[in-house]
N, CA, C and O of each residue as an XYZ file, in Angstrom:
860
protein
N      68.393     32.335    100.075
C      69.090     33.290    100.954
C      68.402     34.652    100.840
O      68.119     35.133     99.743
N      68.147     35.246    101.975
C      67.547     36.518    102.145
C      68.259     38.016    101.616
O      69.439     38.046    101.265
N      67.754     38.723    101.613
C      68.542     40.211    100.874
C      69.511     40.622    102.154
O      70.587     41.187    101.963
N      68.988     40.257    103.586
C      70.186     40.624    104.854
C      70.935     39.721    104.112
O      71.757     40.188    103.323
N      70.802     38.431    104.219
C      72.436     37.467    104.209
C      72.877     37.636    103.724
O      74.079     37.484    103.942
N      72.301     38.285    102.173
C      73.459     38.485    100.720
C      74.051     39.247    101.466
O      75.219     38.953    101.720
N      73.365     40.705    102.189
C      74.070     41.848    102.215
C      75.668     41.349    103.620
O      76.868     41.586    103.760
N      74.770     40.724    104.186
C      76.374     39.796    105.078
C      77.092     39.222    105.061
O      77.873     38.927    105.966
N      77.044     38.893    104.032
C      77.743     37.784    103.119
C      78.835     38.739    102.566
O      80.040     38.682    102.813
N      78.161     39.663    101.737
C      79.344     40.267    100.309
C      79.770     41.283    101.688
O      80.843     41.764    101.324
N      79.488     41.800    102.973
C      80.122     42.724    103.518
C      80.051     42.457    104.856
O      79.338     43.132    105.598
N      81.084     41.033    105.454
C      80.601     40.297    106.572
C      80.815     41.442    108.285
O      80.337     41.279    109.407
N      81.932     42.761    107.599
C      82.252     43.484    108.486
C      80.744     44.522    109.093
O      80.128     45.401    108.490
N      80.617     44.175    109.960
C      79.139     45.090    110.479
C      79.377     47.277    109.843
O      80.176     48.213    109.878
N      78.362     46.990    109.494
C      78.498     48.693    109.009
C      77.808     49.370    109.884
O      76.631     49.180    110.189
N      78.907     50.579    110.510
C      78.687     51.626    110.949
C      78.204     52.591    111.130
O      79.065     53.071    111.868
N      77.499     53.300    111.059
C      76.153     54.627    111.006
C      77.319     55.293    111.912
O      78.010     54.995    112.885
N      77.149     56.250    111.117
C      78.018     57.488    111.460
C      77.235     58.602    113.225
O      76.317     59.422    113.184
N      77.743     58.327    114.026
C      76.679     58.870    114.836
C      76.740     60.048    114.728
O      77.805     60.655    114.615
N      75.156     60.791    114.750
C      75.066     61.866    114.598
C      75.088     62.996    116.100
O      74.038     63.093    116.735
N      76.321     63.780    116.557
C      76.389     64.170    117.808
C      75.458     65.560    117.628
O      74.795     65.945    116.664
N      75.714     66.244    119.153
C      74.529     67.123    118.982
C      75.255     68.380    118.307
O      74.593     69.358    117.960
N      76.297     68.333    118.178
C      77.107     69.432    117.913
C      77.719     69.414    116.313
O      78.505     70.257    115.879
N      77.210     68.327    115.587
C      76.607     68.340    114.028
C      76.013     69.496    113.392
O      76.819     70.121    112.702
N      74.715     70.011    113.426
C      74.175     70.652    112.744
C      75.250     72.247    112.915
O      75.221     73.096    112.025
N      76.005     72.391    114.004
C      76.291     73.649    114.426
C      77.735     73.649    113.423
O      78.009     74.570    112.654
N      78.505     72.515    113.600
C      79.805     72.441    113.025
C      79.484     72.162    111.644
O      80.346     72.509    110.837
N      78.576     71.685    111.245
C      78.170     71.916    109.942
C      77.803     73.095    109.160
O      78.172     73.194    107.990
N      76.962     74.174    109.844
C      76.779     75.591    109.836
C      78.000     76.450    109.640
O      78.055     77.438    108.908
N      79.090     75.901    110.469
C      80.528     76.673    110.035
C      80.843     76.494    109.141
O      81.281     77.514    108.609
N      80.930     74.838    107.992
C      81.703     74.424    107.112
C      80.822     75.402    105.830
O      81.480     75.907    104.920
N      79.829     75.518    105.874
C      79.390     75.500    105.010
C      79.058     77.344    104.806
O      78.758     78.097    103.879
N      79.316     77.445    106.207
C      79.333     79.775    105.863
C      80.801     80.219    105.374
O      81.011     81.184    104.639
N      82.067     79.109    106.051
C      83.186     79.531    105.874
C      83.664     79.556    104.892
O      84.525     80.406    104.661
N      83.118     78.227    103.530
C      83.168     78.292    102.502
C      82.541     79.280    101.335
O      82.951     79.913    100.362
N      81.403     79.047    101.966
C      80.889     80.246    101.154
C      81.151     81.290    101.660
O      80.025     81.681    101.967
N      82.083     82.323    102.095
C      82.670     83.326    102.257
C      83.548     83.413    101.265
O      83.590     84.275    100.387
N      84.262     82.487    101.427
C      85.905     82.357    100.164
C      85.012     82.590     99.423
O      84.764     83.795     99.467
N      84.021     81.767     98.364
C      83.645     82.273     97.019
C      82.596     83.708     97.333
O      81.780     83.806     96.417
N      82.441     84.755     98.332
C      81.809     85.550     98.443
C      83.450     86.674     97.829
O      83.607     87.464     96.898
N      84.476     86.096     99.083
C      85.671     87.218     98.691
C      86.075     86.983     97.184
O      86.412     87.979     96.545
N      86.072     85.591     96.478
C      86.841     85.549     95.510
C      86.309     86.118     94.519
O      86.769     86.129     93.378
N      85.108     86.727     94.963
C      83.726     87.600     93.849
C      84.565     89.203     93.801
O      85.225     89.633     92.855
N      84.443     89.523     94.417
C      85.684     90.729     95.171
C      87.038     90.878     94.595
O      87.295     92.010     94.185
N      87.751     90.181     94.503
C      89.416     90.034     93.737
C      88.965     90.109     92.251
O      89.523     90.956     91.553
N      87.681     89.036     91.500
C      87.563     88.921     90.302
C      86.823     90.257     89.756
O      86.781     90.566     88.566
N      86.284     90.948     90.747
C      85.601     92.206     90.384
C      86.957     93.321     90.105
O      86.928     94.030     89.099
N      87.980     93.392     90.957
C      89.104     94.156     91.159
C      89.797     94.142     89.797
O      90.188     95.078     89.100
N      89.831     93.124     89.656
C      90.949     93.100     88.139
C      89.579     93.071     86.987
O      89.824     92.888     85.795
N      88.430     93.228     87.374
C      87.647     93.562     85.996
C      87.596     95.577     86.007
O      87.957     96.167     84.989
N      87.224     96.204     86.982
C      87.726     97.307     86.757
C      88.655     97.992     86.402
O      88.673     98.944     85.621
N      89.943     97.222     87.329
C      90.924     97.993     87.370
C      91.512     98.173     85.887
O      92.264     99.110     85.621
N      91.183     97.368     85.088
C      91.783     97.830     82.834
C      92.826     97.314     82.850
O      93.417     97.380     81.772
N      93.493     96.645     83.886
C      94.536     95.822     83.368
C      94.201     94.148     82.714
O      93.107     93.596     82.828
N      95.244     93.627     82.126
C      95.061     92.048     81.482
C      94.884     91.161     82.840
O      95.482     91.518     83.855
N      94.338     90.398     82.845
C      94.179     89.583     84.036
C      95.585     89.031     84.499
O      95.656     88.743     85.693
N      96.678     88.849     83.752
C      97.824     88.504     84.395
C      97.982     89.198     85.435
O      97.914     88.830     86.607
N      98.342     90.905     84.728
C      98.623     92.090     85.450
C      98.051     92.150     86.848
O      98.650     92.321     87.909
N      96.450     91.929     86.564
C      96.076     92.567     87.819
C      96.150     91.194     88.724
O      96.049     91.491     89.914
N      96.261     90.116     88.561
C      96.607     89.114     89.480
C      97.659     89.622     90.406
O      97.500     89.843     91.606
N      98.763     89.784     89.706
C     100.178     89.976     90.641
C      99.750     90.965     91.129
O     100.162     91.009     92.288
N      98.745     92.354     90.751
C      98.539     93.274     91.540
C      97.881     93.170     92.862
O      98.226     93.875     93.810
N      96.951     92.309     92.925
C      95.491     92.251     93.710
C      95.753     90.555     94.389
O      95.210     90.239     95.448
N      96.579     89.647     93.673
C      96.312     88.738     94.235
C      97.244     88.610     95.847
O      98.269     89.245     96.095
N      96.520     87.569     96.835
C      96.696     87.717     98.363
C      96.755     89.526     98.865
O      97.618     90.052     99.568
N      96.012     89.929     98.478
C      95.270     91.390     99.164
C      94.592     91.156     99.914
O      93.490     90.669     99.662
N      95.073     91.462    101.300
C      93.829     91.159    102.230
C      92.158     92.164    102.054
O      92.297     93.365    101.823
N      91.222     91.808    102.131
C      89.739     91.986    101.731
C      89.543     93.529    102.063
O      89.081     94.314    101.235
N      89.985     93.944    103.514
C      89.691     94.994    103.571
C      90.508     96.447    102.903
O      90.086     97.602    102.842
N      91.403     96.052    102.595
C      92.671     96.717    101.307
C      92.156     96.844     99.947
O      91.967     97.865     99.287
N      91.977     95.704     99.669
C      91.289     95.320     98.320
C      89.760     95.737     98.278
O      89.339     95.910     97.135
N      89.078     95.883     99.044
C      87.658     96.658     99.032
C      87.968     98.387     98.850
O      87.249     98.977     98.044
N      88.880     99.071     99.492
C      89.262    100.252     99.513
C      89.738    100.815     97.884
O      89.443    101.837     97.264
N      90.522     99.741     97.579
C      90.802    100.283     96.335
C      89.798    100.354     95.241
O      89.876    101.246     94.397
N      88.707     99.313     95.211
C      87.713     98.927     94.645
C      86.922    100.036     94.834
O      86.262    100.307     93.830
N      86.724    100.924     95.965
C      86.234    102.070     95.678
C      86.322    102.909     95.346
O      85.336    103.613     95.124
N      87.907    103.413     95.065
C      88.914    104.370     94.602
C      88.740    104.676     93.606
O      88.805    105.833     93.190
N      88.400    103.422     92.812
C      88.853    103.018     91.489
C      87.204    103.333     90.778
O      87.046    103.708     89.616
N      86.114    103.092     91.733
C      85.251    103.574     91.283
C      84.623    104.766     90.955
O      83.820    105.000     90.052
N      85.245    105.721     92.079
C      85.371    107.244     92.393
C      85.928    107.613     91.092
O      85.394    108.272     90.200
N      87.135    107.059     91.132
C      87.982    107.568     89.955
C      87.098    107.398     88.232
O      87.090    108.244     87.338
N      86.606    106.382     88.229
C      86.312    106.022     86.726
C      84.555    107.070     86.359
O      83.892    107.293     85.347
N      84.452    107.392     87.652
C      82.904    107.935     88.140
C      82.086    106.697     86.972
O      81.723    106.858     85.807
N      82.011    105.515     87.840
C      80.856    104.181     86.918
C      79.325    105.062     87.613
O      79.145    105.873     88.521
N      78.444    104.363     86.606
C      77.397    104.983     86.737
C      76.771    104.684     87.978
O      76.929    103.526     88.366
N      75.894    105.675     88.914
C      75.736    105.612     90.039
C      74.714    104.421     90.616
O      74.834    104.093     91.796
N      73.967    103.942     89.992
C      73.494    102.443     90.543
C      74.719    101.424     90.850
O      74.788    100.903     91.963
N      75.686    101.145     89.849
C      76.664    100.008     89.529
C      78.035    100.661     91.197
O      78.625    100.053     92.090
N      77.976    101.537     90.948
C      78.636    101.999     92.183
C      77.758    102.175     93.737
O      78.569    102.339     94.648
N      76.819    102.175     94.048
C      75.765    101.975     94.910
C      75.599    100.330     95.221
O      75.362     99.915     96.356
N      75.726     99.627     94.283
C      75.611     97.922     94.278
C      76.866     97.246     94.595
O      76.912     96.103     95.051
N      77.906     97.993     94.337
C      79.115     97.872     94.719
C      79.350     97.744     95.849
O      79.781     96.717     96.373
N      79.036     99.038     96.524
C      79.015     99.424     98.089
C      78.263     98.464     98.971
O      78.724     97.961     99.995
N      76.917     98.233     98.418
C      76.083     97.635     99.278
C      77.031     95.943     99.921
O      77.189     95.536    101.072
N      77.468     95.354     98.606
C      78.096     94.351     98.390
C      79.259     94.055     99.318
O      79.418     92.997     99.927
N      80.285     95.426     99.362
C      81.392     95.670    100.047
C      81.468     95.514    101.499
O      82.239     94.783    102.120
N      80.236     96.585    102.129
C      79.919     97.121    103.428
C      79.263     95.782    103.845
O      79.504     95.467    105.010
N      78.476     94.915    103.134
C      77.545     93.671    104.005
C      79.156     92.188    104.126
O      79.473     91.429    105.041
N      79.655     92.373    102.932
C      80.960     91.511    103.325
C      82.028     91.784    104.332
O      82.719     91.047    105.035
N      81.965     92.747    104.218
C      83.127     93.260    105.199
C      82.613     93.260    106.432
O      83.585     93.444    107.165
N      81.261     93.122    107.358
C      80.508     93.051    108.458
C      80.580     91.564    108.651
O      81.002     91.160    109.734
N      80.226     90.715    107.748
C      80.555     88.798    108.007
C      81.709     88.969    107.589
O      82.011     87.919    107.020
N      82.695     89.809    107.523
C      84.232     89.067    107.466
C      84.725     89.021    109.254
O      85.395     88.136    109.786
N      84.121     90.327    109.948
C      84.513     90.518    111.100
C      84.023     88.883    111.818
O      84.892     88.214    112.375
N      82.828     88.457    111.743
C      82.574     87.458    112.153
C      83.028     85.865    112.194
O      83.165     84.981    113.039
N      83.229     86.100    110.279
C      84.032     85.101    109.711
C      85.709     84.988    110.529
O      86.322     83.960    110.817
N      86.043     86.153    110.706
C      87.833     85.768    111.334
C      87.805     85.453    112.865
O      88.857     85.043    113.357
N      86.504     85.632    113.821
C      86.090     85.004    115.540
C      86.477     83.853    114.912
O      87.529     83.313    115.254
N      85.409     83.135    113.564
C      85.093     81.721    114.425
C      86.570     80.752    113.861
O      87.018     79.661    114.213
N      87.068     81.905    112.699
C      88.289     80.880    112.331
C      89.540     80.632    112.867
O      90.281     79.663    112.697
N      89.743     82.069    113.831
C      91.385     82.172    114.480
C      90.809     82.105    115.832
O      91.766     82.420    116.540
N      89.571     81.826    116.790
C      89.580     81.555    117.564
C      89.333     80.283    117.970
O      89.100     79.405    117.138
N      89.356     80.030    119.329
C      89.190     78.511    119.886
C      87.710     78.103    120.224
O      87.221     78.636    121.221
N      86.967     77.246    119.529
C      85.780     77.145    119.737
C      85.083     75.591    120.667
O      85.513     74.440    120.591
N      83.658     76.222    121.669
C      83.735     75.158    122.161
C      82.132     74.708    122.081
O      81.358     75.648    122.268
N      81.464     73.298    121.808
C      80.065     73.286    122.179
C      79.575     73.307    123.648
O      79.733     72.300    124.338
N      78.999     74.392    124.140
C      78.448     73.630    125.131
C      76.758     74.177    125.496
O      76.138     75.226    125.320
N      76.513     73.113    125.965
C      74.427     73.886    126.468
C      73.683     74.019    124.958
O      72.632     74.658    125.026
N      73.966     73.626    123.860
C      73.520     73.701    122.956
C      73.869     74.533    122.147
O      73.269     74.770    121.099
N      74.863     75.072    122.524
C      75.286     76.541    121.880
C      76.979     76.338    121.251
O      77.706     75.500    121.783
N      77.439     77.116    120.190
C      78.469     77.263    119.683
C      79.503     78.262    120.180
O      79.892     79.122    119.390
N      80.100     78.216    121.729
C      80.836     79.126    122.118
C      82.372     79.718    121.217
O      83.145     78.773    121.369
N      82.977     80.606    120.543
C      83.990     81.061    120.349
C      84.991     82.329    121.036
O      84.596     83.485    121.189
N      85.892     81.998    121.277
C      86.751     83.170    122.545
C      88.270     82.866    122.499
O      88.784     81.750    122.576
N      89.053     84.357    122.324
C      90.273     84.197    122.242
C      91.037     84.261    123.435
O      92.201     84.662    123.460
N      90.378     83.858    124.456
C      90.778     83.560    125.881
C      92.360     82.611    125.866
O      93.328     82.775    126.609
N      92.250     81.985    125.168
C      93.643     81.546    124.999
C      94.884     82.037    124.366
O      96.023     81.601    124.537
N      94.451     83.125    123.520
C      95.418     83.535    122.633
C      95.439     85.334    123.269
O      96.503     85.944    123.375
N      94.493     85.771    123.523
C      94.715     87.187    123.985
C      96.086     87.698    124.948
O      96.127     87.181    126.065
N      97.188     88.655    124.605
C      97.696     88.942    125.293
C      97.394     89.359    126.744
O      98.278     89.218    127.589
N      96.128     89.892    127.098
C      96.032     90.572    128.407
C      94.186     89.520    128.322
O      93.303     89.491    127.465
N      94.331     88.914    129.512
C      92.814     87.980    130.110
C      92.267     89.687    130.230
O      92.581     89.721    131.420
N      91.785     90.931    130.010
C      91.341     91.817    130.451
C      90.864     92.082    128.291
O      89.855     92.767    128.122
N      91.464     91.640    127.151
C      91.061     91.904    126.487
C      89.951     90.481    125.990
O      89.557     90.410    124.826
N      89.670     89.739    126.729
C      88.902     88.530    126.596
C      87.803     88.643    125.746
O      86.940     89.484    125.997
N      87.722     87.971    124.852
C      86.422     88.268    124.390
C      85.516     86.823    124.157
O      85.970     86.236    123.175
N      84.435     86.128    124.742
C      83.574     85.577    124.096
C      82.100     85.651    123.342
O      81.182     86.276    123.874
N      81.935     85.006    122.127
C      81.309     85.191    120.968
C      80.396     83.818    121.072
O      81.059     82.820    121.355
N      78.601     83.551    120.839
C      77.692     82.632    120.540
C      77.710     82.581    119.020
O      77.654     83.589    118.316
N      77.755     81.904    118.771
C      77.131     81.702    117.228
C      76.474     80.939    117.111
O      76.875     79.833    117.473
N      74.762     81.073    116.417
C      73.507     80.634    116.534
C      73.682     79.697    114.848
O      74.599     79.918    114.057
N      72.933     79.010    114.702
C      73.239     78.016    113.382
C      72.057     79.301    112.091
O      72.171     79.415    110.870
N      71.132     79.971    112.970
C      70.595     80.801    112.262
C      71.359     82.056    111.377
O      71.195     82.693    110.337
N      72.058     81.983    112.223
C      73.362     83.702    112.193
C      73.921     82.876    110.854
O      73.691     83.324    109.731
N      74.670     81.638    111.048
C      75.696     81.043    110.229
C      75.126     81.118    108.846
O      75.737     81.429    107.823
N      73.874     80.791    108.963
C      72.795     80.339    107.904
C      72.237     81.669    107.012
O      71.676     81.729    105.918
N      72.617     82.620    107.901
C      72.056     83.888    107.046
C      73.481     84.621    106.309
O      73.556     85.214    105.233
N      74.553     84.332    107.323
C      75.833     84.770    106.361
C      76.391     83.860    105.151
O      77.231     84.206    104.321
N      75.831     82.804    105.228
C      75.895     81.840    104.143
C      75.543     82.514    102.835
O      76.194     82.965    101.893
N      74.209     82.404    103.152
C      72.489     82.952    102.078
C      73.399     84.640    101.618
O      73.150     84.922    100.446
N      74.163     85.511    102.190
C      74.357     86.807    101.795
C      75.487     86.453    100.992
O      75.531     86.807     99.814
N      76.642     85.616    101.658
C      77.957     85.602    100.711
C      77.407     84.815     99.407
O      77.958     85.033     98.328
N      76.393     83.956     99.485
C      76.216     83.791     97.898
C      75.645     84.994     96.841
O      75.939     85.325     95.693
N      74.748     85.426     97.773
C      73.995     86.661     96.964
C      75.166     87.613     96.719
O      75.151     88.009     95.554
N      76.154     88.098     97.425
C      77.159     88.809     97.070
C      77.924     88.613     95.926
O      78.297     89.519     95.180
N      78.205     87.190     95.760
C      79.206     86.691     94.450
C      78.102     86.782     93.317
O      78.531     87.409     92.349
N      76.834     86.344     93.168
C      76.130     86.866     92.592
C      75.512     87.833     91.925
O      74.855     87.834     90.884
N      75.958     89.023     93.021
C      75.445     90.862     92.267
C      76.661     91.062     92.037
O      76.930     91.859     91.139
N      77.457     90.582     92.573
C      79.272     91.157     91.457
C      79.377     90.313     90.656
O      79.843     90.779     89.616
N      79.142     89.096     90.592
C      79.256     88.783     89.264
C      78.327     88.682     88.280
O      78.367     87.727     87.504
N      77.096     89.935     88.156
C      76.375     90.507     87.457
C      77.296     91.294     86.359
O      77.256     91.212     85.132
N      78.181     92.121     87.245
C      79.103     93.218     87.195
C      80.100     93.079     86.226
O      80.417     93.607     85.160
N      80.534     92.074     87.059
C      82.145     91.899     86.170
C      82.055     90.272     85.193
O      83.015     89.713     84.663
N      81.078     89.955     85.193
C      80.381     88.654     83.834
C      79.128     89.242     83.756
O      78.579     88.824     84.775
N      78.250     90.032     83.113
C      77.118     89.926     83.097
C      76.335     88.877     82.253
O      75.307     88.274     82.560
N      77.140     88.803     81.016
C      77.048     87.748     80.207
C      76.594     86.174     80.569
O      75.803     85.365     80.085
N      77.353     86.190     81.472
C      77.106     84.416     82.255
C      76.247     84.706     82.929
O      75.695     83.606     82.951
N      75.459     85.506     83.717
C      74.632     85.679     84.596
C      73.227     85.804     83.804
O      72.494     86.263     84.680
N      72.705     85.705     83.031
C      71.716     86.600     82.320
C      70.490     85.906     83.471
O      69.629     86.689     83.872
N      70.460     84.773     83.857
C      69.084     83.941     84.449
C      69.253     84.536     85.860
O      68.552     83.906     86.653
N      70.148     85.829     86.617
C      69.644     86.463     87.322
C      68.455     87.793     86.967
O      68.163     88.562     87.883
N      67.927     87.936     85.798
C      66.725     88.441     85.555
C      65.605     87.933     85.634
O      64.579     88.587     85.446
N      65.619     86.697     85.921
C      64.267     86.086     85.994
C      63.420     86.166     87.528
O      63.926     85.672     88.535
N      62.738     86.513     87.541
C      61.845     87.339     88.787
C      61.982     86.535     89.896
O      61.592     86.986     90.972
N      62.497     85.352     89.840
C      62.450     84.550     91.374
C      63.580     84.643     91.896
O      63.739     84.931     93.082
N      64.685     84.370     90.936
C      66.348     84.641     91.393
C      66.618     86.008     91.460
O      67.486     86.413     92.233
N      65.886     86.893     90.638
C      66.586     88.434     91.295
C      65.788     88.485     92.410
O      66.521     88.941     93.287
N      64.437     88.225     92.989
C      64.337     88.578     94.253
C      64.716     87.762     95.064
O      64.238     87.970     96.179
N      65.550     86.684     94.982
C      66.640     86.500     95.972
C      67.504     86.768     96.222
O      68.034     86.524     97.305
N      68.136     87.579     95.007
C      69.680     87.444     94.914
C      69.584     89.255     95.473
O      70.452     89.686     96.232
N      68.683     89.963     95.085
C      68.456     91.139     95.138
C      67.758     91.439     96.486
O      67.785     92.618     96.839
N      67.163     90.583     97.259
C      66.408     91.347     98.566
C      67.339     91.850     99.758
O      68.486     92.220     99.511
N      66.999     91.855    100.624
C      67.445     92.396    101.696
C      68.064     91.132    102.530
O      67.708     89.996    102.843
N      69.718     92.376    102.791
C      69.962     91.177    103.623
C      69.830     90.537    104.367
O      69.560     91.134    105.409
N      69.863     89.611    104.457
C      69.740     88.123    105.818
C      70.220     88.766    107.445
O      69.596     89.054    108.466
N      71.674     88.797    107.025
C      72.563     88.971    108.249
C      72.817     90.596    108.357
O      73.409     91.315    107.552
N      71.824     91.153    110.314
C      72.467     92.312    110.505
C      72.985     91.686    111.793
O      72.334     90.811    112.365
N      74.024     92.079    112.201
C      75.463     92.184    113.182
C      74.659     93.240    114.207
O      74.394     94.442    114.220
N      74.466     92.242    114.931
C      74.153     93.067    116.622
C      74.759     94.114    117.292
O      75.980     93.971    117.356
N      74.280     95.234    117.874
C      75.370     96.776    118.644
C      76.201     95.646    119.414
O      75.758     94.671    120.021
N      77.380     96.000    119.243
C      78.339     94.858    120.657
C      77.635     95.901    121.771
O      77.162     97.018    121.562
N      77.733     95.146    123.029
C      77.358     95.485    124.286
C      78.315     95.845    125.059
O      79.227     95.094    125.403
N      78.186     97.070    125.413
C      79.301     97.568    126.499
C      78.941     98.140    127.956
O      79.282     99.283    128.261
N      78.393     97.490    128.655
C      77.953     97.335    129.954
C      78.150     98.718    130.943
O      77.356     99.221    131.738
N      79.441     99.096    130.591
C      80.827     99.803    131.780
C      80.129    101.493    131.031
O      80.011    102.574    131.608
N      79.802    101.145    129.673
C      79.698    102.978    129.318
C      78.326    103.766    129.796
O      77.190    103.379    130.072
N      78.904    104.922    129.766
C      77.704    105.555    130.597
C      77.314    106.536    129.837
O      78.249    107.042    129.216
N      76.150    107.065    129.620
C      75.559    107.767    128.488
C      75.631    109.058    128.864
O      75.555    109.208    130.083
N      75.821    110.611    127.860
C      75.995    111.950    128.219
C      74.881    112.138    129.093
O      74.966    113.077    129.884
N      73.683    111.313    129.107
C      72.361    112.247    129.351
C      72.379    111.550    130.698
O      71.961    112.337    131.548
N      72.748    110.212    131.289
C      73.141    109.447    132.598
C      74.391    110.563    133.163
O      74.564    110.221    134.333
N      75.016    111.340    132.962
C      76.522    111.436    133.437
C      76.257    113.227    133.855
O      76.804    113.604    134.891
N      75.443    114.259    133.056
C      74.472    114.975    133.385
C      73.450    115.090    134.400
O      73.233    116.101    135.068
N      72.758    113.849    134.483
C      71.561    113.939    135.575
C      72.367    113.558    136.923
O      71.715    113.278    137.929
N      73.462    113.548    136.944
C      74.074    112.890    138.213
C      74.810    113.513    138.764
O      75.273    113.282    139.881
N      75.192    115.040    137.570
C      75.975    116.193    137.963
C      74.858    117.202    139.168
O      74.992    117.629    140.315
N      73.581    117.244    137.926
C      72.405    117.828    138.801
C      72.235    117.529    139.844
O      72.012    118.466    140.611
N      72.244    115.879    140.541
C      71.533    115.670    141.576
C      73.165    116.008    143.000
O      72.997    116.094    144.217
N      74.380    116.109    142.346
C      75.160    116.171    143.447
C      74.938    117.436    144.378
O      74.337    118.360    143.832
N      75.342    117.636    145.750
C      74.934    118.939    146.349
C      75.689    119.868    146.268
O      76.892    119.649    146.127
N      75.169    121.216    146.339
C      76.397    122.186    145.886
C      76.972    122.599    147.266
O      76.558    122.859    148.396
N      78.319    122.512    146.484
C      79.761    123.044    147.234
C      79.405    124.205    147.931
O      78.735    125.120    147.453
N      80.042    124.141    149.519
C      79.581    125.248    150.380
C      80.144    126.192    150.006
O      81.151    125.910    149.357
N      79.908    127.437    150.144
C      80.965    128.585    149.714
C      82.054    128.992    150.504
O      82.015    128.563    151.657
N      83.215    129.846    150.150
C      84.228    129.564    150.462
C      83.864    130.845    151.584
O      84.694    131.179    152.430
């Protein structure tokens, strides 16, 4: 008997191959930025209760379910206040300001309704917006997903330099700090506003009108 028959034999039910649709690699790109966001924020809460000098009980009930952008504010407060030395507070910031730019992104693709089409990852709260006049639709490229991925790890990474340095020590070694340390991946595009008109457009148009006859 051949290695097929055994294999038809011990598993006479035909096996399935999972088909791979085209809209795989894209919905995969979400699972895997959205997650790594949570452990980007949960870098953030564990940094909060390492400053803040309370026992970790304490600052749990303090800090824990703080929404990110609350809990980043105080995190700076607290840094102001303790005046930490000005690199460790500079690394802080950098950390804060690049999370808080993929959080805006991170909450499109999660509370809105998303659709594949043309190859592309459409998201839009067209269904949920009170007024069709505040409509908004959003592309998300598997590249975009892929670079907010690559930052929320590097983020949990330079804070948890911070608040474990101890466990971290093999971010000194020259290949992982210049990853963990370069420049970020993900910059967030000017949104486009079509309708606005610029001082120096709104000026040249005063000039060209004709002047008012006299009275």
């Amino acid at each position: 008997m051949g290695l097929f028959d055994q294999l038809m034999e011990a598993n006479p039910q035909p096996v399935l191959v999972p088909e791979i649709k085209p809209d795989t690699p894209h919905y995969e790109a979400v699972g895997r930025f959205v997650t790594s966001f949570a452990t980007a924020e949960a870098a953030v809460h564990m940094l909060a209760r390492h400053i803040s000098g309370l026992s970790d009980q304490k600052a749990r009930i303090v800090f824990g379910g703080m929404r990110l952008p609350d809990l980043s504010e105080i995190i700076r407060q607290i840094t102001r206040i303790d005046s930490l030395v000005t690199n460790i507070q500079a690394e802080i910031e950098a950390c804060l300001t690049q999370i808080g730019l993929i959080a805006k992104r991170r909450h499109m693709i999660v509370h809105r309704s998303s659709n594949f089409f043309d190859g592309k990852l459409l998201v839009t709260n067209v269904l949920t917006t009170k007024s069709l006049k505040s409509t908004e639709s959003e592309v998300f490229e598997i590249q975009e997903m892929s670079d907010m991925q690559s930052d929320c790890m590097r983020i949990y990474l330079r804070l948890a330099k911070i608040f474990s340095p101890e466990k971290h020590r093999d971010q000194r070694k020259p290949l992982v700090e210049s990853f963990v340390y370069g420049e970020w991946r993900y910059k967030p595009v000017p949104p486009k506003t079509p309708n606005l008109t610029s001082r120096t457009t709104v000026a040249k148009k005063k000039r060209q009108l004709p002047a008012s006859p006299e009275k």
